[in-house]
N, CA and C of each residue as an Amber inpcrd file, in Angstrom:
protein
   438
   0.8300000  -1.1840000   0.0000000   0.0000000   0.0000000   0.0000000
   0.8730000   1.2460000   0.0000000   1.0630000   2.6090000  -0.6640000
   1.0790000   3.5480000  -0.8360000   1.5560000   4.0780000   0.1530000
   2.1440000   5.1060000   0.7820000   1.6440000   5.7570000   2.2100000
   0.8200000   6.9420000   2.0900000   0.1570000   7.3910000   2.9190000
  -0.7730000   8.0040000   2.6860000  -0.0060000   9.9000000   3.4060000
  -0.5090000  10.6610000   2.7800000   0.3880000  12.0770000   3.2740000
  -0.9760000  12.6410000   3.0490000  -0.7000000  13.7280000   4.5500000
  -2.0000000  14.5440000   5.1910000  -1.3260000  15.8140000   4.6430000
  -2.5280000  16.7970000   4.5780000  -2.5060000  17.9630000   4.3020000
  -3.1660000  18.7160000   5.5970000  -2.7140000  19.9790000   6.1270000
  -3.4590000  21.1180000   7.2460000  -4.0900000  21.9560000   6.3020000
  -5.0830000  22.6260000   6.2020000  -5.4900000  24.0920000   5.7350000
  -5.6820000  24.8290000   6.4200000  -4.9100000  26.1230000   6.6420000
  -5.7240000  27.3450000   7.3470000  -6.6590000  28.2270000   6.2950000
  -7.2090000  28.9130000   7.3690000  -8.4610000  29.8020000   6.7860000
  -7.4470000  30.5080000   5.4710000  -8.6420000  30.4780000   4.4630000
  -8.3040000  31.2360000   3.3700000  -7.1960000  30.1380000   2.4430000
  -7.1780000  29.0770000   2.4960000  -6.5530000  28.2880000   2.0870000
  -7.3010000  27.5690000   0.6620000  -6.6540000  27.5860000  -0.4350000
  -8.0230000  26.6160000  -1.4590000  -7.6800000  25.1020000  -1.0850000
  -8.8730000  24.4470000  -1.3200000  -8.7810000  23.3410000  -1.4720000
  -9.0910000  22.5670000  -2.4590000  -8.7740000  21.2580000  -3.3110000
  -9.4430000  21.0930000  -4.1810000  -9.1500000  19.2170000  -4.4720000
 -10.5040000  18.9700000  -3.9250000 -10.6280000  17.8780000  -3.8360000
 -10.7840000  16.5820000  -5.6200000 -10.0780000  15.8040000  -5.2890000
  -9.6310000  14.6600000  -6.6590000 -10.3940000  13.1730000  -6.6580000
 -11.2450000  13.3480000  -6.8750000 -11.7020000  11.4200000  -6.8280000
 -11.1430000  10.7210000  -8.1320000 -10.3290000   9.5120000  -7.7860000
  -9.9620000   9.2670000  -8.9880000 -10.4210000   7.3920000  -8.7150000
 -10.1740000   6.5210000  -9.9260000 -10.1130000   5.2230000  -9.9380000
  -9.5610000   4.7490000  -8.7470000  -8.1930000   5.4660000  -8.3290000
  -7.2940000   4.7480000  -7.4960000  -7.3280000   5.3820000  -6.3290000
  -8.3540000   6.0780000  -6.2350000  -8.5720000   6.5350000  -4.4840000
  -8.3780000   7.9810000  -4.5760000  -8.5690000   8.7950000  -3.4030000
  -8.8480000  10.5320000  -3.1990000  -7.2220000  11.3480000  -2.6680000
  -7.5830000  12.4170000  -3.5630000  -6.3830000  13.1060000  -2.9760000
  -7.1240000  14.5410000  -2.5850000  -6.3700000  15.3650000  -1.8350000
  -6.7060000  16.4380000  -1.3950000  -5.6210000  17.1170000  -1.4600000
  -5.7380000  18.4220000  -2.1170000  -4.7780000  19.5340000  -2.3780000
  -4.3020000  20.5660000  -1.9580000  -4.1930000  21.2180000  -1.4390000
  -4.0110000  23.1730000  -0.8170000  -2.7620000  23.2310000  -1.1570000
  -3.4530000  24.6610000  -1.8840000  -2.3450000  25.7510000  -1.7550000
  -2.7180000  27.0050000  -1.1600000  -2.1130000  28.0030000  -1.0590000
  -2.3370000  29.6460000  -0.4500000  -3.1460000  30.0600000  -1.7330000
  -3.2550000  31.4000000  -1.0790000  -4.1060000  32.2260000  -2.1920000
  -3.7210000  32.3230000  -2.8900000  -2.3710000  32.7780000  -3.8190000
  -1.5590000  32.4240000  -4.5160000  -1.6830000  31.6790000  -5.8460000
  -1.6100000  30.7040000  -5.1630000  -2.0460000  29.1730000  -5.8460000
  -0.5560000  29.0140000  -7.0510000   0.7320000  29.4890000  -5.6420000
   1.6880000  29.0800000  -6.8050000   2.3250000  27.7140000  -6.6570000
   2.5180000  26.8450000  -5.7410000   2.6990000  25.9250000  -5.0690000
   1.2520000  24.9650000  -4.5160000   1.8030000  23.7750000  -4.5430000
   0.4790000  22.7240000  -3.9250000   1.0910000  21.5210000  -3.3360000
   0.1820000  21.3150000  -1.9160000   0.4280000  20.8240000  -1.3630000
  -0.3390000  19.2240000  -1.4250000  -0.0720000  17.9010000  -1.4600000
  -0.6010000  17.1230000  -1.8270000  -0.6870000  15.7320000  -0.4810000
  -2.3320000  15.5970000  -0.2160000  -2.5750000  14.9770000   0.5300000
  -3.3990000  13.6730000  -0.0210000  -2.9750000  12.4440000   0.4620000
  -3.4830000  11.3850000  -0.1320000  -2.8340000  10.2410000  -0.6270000
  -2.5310000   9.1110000  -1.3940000  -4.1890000   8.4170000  -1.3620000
  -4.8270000   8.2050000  -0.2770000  -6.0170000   8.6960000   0.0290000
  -7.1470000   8.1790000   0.3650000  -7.8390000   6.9270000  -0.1000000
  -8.3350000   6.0670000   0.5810000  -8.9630000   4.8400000   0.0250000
  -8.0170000   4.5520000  -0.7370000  -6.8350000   4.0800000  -1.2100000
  -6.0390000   3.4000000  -2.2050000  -6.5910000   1.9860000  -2.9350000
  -6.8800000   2.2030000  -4.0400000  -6.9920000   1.0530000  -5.1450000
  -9.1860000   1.3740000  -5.5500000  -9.8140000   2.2370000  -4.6970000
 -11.1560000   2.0260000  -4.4620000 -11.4790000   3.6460000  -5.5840000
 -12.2500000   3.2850000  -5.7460000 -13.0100000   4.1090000  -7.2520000
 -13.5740000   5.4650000  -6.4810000 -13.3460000   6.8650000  -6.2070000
 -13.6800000   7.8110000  -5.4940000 -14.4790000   8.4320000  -6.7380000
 -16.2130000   8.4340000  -6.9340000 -16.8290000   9.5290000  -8.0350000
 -16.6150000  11.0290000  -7.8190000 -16.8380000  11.0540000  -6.5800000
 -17.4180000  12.2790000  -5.8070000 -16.5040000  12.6930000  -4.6030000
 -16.3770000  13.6070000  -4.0910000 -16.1500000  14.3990000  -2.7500000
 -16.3340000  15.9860000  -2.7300000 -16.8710000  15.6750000  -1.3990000
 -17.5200000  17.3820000  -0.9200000 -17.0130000  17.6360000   0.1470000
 -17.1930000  19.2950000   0.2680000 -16.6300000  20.3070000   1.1880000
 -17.6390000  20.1940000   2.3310000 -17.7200000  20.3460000   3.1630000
 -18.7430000  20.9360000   4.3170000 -18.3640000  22.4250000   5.0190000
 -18.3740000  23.2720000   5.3700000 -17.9170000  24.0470000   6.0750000
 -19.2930000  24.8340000   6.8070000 -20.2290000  24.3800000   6.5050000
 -21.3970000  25.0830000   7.4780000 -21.1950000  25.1210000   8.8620000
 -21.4810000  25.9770000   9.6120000 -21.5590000  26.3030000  10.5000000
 -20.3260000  25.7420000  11.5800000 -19.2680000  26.0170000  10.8410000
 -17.4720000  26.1770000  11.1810000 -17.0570000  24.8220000  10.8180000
 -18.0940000  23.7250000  10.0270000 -17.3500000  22.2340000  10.0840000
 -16.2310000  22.7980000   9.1720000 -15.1860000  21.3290000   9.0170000
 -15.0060000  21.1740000   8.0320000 -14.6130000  20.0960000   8.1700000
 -15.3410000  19.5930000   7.0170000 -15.7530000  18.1580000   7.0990000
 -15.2540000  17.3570000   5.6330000 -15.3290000  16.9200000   5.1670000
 -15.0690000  16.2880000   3.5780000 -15.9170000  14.9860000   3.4490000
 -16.4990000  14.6350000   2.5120000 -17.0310000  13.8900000   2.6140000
 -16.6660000  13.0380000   0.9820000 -16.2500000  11.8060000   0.6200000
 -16.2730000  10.8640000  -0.2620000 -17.2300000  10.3160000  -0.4430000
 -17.4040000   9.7860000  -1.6100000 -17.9030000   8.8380000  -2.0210000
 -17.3290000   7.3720000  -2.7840000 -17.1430000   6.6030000  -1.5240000
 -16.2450000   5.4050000  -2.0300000 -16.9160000   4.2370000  -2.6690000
 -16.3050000   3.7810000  -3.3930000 -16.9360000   2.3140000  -4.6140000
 -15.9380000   1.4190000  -4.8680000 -16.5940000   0.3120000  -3.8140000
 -15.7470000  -0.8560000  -3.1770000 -16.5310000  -2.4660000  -4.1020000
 -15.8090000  -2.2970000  -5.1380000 -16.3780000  -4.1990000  -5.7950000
 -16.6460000  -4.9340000  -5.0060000 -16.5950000  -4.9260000  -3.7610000
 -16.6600000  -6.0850000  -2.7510000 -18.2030000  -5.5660000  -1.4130000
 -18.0150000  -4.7480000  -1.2940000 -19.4420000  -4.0020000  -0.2470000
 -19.4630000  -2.9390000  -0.7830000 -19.9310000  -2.2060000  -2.0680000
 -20.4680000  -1.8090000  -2.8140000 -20.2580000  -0.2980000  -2.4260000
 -21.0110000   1.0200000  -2.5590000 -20.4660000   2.3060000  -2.4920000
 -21.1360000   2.5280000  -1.1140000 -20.1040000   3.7160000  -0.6770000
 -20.8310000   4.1550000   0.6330000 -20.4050000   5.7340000   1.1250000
 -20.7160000   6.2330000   1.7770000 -20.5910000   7.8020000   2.0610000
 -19.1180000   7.3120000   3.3820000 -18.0670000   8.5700000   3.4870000
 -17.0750000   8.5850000   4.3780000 -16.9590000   9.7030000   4.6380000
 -16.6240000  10.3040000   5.8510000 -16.1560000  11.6600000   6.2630000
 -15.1440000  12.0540000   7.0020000 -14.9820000  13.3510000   7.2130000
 -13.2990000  13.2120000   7.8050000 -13.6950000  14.7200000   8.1150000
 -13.1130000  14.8850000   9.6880000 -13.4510000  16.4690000  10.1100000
 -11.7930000  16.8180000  10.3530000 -11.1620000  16.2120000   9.7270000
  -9.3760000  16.7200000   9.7420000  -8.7260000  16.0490000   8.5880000
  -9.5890000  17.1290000   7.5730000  -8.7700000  16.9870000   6.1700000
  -8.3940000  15.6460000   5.8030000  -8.9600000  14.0480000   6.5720000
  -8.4960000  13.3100000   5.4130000  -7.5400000  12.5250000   6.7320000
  -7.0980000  12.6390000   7.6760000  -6.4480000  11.8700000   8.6720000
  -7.1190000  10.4600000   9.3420000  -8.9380000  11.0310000   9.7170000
  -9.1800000   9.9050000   9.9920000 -10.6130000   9.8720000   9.1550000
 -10.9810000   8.8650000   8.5850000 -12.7060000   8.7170000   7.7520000
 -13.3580000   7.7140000   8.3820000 -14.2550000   8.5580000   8.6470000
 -15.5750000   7.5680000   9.7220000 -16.6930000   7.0720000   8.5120000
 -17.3770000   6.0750000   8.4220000 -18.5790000   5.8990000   7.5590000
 -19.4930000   4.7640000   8.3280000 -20.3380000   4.3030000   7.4250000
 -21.4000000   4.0550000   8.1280000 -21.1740000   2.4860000   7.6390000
 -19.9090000   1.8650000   6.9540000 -19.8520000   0.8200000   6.2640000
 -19.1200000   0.1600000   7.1560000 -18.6650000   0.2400000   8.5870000
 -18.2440000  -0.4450000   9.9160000 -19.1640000  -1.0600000  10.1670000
 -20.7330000  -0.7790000  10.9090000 -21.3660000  -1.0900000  11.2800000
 -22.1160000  -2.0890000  10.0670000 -22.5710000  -1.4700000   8.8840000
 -23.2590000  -2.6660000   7.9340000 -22.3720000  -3.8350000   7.5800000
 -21.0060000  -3.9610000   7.8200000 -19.7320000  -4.7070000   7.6830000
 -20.4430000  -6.1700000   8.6090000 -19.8990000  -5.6140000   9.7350000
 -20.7090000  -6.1470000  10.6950000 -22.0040000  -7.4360000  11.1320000
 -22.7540000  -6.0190000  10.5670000 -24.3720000  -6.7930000  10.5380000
 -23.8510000  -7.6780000   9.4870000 -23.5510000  -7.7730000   8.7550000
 -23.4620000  -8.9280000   7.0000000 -22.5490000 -10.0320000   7.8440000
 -21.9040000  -9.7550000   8.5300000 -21.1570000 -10.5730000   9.4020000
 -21.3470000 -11.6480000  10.2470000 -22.3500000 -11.0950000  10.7960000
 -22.8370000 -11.6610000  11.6400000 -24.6870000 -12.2610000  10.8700000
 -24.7790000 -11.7690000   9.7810000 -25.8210000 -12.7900000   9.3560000
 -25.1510000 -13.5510000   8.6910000 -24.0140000 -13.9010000   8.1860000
 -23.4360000 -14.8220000   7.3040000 -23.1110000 -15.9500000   8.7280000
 -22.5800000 -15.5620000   9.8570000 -22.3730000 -16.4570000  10.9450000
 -23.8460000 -17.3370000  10.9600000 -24.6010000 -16.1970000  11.4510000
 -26.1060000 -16.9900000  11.7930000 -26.5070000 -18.0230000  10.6410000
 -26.1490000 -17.2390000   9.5700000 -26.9890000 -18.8770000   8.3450000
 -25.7630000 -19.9470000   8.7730000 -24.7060000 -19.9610000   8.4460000
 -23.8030000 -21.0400000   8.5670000 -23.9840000 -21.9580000   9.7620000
 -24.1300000 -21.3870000  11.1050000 -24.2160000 -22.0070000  12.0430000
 -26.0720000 -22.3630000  12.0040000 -26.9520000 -22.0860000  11.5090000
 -28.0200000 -22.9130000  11.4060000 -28.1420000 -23.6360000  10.7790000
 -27.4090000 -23.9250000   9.7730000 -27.3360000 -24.8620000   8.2360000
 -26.1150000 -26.2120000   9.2920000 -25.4330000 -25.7790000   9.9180000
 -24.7060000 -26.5500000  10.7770000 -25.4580000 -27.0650000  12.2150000
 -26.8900000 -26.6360000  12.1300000 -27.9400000 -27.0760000  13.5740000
 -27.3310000 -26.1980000  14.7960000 -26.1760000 -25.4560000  14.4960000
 -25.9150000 -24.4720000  16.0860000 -27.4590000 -23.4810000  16.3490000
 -28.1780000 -24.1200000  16.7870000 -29.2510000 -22.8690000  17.0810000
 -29.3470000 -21.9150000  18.1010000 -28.2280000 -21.9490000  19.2090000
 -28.1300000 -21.2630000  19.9050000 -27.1220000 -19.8780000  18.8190000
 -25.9650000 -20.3830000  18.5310000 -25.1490000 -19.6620000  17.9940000
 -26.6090000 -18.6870000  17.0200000 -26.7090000 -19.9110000  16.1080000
 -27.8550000 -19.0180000  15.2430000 -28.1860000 -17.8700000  15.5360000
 -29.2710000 -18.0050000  16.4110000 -29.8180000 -17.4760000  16.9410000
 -28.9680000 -15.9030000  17.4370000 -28.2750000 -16.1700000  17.9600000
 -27.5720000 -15.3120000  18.9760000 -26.8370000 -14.2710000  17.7570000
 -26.3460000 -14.9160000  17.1550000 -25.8270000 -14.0320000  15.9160000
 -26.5910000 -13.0180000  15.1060000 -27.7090000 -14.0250000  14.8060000
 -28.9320000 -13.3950000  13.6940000 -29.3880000 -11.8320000  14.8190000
 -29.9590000 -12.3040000  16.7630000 -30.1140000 -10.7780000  17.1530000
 -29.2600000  -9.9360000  16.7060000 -27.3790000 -10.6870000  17.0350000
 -27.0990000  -9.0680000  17.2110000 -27.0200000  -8.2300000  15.2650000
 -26.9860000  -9.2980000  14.4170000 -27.3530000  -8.8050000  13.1830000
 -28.2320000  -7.8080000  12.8170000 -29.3800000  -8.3440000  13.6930000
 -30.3250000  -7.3930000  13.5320000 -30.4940000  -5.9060000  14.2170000
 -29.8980000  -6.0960000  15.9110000 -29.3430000  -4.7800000  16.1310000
 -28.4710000  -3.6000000  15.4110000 -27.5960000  -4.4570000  15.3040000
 -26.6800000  -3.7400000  14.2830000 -27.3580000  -3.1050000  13.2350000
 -28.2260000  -3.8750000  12.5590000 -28.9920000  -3.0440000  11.1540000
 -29.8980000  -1.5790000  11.9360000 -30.5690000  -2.2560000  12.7670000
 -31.4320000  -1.2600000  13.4290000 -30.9070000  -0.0200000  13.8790000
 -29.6940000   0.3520000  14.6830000 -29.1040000   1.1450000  14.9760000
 -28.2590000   2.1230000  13.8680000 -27.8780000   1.2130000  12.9540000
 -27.6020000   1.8580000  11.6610000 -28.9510000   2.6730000  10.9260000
 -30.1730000   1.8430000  10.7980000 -31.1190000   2.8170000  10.1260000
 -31.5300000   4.0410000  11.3190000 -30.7450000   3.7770000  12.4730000
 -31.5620000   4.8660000  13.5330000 -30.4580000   5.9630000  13.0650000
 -29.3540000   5.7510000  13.1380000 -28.2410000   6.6170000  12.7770000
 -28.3470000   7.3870000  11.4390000 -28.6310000   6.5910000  10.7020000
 -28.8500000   7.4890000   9.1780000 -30.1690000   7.7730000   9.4300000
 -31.3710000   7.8250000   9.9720000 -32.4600000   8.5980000  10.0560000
 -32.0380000   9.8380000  10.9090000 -31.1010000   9.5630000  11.6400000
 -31.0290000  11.1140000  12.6970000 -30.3690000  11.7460000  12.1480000
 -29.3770000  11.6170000  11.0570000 -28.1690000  12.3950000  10.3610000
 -28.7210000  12.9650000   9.1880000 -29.8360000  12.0550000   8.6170000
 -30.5180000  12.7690000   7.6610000 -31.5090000  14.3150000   8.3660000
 -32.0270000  14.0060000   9.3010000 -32.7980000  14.9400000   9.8930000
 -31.6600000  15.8340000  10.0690000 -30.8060000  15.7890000  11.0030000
 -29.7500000  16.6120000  11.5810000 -29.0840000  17.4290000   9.9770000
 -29.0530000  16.9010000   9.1850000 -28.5270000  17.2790000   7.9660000
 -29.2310000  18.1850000   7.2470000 -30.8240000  18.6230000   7.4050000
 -31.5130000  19.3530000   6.2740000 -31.5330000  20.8820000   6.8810000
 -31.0540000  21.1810000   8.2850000 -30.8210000  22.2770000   8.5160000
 -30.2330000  23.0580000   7.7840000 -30.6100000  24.1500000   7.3630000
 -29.8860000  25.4630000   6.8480000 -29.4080000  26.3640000   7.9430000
 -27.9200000  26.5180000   7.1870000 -27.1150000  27.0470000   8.3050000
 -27.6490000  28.8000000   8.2540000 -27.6720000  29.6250000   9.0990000
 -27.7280000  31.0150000   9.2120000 -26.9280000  31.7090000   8.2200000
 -28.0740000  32.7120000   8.2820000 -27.9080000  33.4180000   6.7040000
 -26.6340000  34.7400000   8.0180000 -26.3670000  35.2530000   6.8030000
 -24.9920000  36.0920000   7.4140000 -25.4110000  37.6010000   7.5010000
């Protein structure tokens, strides 16, 4: 794997975000814009369409859009330029995880295991649709007009 190199921005800094085949880079330079600074790969080897800015109401946030052949596309974010990306594809990881346990071990007669797996499968899903229902709500706010 690649190593991956972070970028800082201070205020007044451009940024200019890259989704490519082979994963995300992130750029700054000064106002200027005679020099650039180069942060990334991000996701290395994974198909980036998209990435966005956030800066409402002082975030700054970035957000990808990653496309994984294997668990399919999913939203990622990062409130420090790209150091650490949180998404919501931990938890559905998981749940698929633990329902692939539960069929195997019922097809194998473990019905306790079964069982026990398939709940927390299903927690897991549940808490995920509770999470993206509150982030969607939390999300349609319009930030204050200036």
């Amino acid at each position: 794997m690649p190593e991956t190199k972070h970028v800082d921005a201070a205020s007044g800094d451009v940024l200019l975000l890259v989704g490519t085949m082979k994963g995300a880079f992130v750029l700054r330079s000064d106002s200027a814009r005679k020099t650039w600074d180069i942060g990334g790969p991000y996701f290395p080897g994974r198909a980036i369409y998209a990435m966005a800015y956030d800066d409402r109401n002082g975030r700054k946030r970035l957000w990808a859009a990653v496309n994984s052949s294997f668990w399919g596309s999913y939203l990622s974010s990062s409130d420090d330029y790209g150091k650490t990306f949180f998404g919501v594809r931990i938890m559905l990881r998981y749940a698929l995880i633990f329902l692939i346990v539960a069929i195997v071990a019922g097809v194998l007669g473990l019905g306790v295991v079964a069982g026990t797996a398939a709940w927390i499968a299903r927690v897991l899903f549940i808490v995920f649709i509770v999470l993206f229902l509150v982030s969607l709500a939390a999300g349609r706010h319009m930030p204050p007009k200036a």
